[in-house]
C-alpha positions in Angstrom: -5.9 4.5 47.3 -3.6 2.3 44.9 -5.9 3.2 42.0 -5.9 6.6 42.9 -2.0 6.4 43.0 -1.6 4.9 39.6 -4.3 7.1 38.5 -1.8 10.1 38.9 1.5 8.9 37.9 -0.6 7.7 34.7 -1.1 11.4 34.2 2.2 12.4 34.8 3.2 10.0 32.9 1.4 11.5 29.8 1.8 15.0 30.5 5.2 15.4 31.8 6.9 16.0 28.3 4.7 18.5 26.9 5.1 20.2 30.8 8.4 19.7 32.2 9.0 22.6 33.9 5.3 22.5 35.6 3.9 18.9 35.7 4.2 19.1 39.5 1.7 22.5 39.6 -0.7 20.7 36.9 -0.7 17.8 38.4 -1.6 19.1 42.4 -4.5 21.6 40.2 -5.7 18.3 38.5 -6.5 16.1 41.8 -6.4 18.5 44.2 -3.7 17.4 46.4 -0.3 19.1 47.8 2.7 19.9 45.9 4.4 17.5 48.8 2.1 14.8 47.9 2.4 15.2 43.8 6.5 15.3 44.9 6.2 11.5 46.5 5.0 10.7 43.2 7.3 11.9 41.1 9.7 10.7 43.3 8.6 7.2 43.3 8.6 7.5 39.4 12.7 8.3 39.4 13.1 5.6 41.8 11.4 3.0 39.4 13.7 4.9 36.4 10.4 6.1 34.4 11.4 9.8 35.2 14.5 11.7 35.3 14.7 14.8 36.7 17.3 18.4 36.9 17.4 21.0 38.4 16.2 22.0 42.4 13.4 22.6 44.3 10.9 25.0 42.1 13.6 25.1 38.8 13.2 21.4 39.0 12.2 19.8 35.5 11.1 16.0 34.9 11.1 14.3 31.7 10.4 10.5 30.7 13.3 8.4 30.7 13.9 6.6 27.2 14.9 3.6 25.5 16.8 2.9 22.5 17.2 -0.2 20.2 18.3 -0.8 16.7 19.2 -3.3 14.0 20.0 -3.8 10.2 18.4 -6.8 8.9 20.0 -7.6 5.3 16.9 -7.9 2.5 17.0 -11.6 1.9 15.6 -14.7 1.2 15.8 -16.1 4.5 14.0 -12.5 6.2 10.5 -13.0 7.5 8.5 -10.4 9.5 7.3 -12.5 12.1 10.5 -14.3 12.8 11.9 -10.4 13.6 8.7 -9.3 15.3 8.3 -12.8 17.3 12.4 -12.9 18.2 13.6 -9.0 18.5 10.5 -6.6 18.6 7.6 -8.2 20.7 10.5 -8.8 23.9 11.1 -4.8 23.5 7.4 -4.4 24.2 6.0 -7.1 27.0 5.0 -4.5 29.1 2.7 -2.7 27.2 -1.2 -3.8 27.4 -2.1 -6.4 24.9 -4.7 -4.2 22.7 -1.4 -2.1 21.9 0.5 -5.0 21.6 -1.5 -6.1 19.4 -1.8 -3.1 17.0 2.6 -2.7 17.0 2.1 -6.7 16.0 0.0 -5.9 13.1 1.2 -2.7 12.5 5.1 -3.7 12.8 5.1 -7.0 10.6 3.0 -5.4 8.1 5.1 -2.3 7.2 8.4 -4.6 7.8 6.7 -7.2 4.9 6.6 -4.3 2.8 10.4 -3.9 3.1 10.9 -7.3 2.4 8.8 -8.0 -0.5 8.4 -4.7 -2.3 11.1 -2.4 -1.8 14.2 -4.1 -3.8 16.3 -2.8 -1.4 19.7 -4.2 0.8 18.5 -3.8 3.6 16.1 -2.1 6.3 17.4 -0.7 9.5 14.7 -0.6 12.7 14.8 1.8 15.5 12.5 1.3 18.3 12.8 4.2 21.0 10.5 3.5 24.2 9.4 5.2 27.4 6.5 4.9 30.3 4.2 6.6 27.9 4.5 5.4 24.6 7.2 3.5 21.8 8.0 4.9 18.6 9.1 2.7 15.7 11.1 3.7 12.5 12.2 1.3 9.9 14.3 3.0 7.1 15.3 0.6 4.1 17.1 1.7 0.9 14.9 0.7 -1.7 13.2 2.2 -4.6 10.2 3.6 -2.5 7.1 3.0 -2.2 5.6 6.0 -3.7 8.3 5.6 -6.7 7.1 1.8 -7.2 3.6 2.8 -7.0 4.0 5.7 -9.1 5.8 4.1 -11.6 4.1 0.3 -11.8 0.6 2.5 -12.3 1.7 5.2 -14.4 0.2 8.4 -12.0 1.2 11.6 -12.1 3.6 11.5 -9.3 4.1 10.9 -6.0 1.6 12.8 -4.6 -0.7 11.3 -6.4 0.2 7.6 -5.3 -0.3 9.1 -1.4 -3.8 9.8 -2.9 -4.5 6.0 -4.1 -2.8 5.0 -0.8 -5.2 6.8 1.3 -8.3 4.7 -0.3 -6.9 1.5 0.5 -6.6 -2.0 -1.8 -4.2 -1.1 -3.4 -0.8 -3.3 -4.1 1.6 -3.5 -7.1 1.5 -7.4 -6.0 -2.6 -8.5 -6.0 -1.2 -12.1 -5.7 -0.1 -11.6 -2.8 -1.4 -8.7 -1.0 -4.7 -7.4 -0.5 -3.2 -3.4 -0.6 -5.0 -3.3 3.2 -1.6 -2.7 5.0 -0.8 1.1 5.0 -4.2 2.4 4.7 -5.3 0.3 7.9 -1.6 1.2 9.1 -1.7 4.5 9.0 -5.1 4.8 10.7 -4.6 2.8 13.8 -1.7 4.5 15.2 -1.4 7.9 16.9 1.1 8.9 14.5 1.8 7.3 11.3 4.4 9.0 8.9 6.0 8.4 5.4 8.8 9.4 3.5 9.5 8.4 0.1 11.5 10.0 -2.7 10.4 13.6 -2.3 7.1 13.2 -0.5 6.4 13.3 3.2 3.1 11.8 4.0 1.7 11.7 7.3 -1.6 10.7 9.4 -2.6 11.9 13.1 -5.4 9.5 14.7 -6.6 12.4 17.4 -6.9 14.9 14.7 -8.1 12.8 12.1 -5.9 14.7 9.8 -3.7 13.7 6.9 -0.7 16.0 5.6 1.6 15.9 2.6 4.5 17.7 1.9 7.1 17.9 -0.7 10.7 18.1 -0.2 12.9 19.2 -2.3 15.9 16.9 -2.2 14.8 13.2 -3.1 15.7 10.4 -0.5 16.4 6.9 -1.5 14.7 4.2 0.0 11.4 4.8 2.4 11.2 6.0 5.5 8.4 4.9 7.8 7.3 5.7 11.6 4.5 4.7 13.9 3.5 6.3 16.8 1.1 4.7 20.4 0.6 5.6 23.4 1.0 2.5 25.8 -2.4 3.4 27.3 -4.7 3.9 24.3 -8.4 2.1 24.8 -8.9 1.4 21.3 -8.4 -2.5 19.2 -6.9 -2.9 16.0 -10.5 -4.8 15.1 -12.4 -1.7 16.2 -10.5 0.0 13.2 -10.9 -2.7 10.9 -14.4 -2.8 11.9 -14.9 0.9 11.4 -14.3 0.3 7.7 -15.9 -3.2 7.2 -19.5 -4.1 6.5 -21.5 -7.2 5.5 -21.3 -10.9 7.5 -17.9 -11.7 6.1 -16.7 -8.2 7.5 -15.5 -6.9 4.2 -12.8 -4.0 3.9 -15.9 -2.6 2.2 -15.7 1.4 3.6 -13.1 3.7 2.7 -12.8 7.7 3.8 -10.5 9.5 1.4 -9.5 12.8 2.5 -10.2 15.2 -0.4 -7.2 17.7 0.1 -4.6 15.2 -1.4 -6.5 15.8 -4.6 -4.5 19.7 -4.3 -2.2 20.4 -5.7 0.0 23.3 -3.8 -3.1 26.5 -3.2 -4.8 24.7 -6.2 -8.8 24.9 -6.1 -10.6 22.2 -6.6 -12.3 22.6 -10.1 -12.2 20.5 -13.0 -13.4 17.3 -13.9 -10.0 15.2 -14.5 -9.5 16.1 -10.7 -12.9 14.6 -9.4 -12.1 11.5 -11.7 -8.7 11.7 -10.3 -10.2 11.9 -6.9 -12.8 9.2 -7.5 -10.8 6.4 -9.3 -11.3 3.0 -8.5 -13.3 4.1 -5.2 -15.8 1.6 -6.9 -14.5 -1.3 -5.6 -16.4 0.2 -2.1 -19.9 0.2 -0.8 -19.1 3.4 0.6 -17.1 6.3 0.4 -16.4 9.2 2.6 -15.2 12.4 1.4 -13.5 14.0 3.7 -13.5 17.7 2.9 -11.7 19.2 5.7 -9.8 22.3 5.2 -11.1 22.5 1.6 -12.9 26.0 1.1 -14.5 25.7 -2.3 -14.7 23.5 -5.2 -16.2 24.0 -8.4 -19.4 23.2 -10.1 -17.7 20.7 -12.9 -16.0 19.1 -9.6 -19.2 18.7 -7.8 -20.9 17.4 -10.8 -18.4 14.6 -11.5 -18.6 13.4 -7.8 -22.1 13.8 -6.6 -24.1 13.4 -10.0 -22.0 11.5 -12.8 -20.7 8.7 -10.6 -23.7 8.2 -8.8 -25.2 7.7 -11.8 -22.2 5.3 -12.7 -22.1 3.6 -10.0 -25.4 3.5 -7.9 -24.6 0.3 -5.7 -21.4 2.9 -4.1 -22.9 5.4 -1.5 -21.2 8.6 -1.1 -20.9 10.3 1.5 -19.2 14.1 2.1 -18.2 15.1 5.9 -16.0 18.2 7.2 -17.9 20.5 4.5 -18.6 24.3 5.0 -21.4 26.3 3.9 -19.6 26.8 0.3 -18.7 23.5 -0.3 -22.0 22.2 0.7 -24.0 24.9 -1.4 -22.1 23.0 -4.3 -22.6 19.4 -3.6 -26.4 19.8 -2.9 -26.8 21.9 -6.5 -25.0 18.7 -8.0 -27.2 16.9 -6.8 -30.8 18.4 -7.5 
């Protein structure tokens, strides 16, 4: 009966946000109990302050009670990630289950390091907003950005095109120091993983397995980062590291680069300076995943490039397209024959 108990406030829990006004009908449907019976749990929930509620009887509606916290830590020499995470973050979060503790630890300390050691900035503010369900993270510094720094210390295009070598992983504008794993792994093992940096607003959604990128059109100084989790997730941060790793040392060997950051605006996919665009230094993999999802057609020069010339290139890198329609397809498998 306990089990059962927690098994429905646990629902609740996660639902009563998105269904406010009729979490106490869904939740009565879902386990097939009275709406007296689902009431003595949502009662007990804004006795143990996880809920509040407004409103009577039927006009009632329930949302999660939240936390807030924030600080400004000045950008000096004496900062150090785990120093904040061990003293000021991890406390905010000794409640939560240790495979999400343990992905906010990695998570956390690695985007905070990036403040500290790339962003040439004053200082970087952290917001940390929690409830029953889940904690949401911002840290905000006023640095040059990271798209900017990567932009520039490369020489890309523009920022758009650093979120594209971002999305493939190792790379850092600092190889002595960093392997260039932190946002790629970042931005996958969270529920929601979002950044902002001069006029580009990147973003990642785990359950979707969908990346987005916008542009804005006034510039922000600084970069903007948020990360997203549920406090009852299943998954590890090592199944995700895992999931791109190969080999007995456990490499960071995989990459899956999600095409559509190649586009530019309604752009098709066409040429062959976007394919090498697309492709570039994806040789440092075993194997890489083209994610085509949401692309409708690409052209025969594109296909060529990716599924003929760089095989040929490079024939210890597998490459591998998913998320492809019948069009798409129809032009990878001519490249190839």
């Amino acid at each position: 009966m306990k089990n059962k108990s927690q098994e429905i406030r646990k629902f609740i829990i996660q639902n009563v946000n998105q269904f406010p006004n009729e979490i106490a009908k869904l939740t009565s449907i879902e386990y097939s109990i009275s709406r007296q019976a689902v009431n003595q749990h949502l009662n007990k929930l804004i006795a143990d302050q996880v809920l509040d509620a407004e409103g009577v009887t039927m006009n009632r509606t329930y949302r999660l009670r939240s936390t807030s916290w924030e600080k400004r830590y000045p950008l000096d020499s004496q900062l150090a990630e785990d120093v904040v995470w061990r003293n000021d973050i991890e406390v905010l979060l000794d409640d939560v289950p240790e495979n999400v503790l343990d992905i906010w630890h990695y998570g956390f300390t690695e985007m905070f390091n990036n403040a500290i050691d790339h962003s040439n900035g004053n200082f970087v503010d952290v917001e940390v907003e929690k409830t029953a369900a889940g904690v949401k993270i911002v840290l905000i510094d006023d640095g040059i950005g990271i798209l900017t720094k990567i932009q520039n210390q490369f020489g890309l295009l523009d920022e758009r095109h650093a979120v594209l070598e971002l999305s493939k992983g190792k790379l850092t504008t600092d190889p002595a120091n960093h392997s260039g794993q932190g946002i790629f792994f970042t931005s996958r093992v969270f529920d929601d993983f979002a950044l902002l940096s001069g006029k580009t607003f990147f973003s990642h959604n785990f359950s979707e397995s969908e990346d987005w990128i916008l542009q804005n059109r006034e510039r922000i100084k600084g970069s903007f980062i948020s990360m997203e989790l549920g406090n009852h997730v299943s998954r590890t941060a090592k199944e995700i590291f895992d999931k791109f790793s190969s080999g007995d040392d456990y490499a960071f060997s995989i990459t899956i680069v999600p095409v559509r950051l190649a586009q530019y605006n309604s752009e098709n996919l066409i040429s062959r300076s976007q394919a090498k665009r697309l492709m570039a230094r994806v040789e440092q993999f075993k194997k890489v995943i083209l994610d085509f999802n949401m692309i409708e057609t690409v052209g025969q020069a594109f296909a060529d490039e990716i599924f003929r010339v760089f095989p040929n290139r490079h024939q210890d890198v597998e490459v591998v397209a998913i998320n492809t329609n019948s069009a798409v397809q129809q032009m990878i498998s001519r490249a190839k024959s």
